[in-house]
C-alpha positions as CSV (number, residue, x, y, z in Angstrom):
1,X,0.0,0.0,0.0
2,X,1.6,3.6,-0.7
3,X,1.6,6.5,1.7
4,X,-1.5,7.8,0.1
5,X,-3.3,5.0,0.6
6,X,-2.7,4.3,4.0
7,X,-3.2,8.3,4.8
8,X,-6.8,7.5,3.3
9,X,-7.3,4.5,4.9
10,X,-6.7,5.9,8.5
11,X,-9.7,8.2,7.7
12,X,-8.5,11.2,9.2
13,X,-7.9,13.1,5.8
14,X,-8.4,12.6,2.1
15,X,-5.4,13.6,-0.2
16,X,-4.8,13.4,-3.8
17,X,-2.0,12.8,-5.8
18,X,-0.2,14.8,-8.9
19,X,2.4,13.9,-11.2
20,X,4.5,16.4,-12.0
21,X,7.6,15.6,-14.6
22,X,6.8,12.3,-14.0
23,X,7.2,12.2,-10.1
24,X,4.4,11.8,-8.5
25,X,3.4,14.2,-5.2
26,X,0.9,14.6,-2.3
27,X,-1.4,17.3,-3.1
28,X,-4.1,19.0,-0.6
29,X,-6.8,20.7,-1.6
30,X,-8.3,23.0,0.8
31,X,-12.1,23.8,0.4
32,X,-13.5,23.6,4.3
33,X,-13.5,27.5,5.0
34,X,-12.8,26.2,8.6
35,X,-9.4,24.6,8.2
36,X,-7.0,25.8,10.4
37,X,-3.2,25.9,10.6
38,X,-3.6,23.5,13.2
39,X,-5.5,21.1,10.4
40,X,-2.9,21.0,8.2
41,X,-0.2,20.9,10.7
42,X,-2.3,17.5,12.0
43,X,-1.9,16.2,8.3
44,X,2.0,16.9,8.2
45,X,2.1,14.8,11.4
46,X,0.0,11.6,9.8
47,X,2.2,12.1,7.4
48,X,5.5,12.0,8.7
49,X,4.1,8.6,11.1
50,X,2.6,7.2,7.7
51,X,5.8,7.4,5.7
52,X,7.9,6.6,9.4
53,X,5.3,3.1,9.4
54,X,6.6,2.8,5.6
55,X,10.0,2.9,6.3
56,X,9.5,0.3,9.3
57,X,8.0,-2.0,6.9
58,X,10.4,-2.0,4.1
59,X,13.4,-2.6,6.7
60,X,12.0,-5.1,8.8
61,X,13.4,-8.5,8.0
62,X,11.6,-10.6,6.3
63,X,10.3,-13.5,8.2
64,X,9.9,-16.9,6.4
């Protein structure tokens, strides 16, 4: 599952994706009148533990 995904699937924020010179990016899109600073500084942090859990995964050894 990619970082998106897994952002999504947590359910605390939908996020898009955009490929831009063929790399492909998070992209927010802001249309709540009532999101704060603190909102998006709430998404930064799923994030950052989203891609952290990603990491965790891909180094953990293998078992089997």
């Amino acid at each position: 599952m990619n970082l998106r995904q897994e952002i999504v699937r947590r359910g605390n924020f939908y996020i898009t994706t955009a490929l831009i010179n063929k790399t492909r990016h998070l992209r927010l899109a802001v249309m709540n009148p009532l999101t704060s600073t603190a909102t998006i500084t709430a998404l930064l942090d799923e994030i950052r533990t989203c891609a952290k859990d990603k990491i965790s995964d891909c180094t953990a050894p293998k078992s089997g």
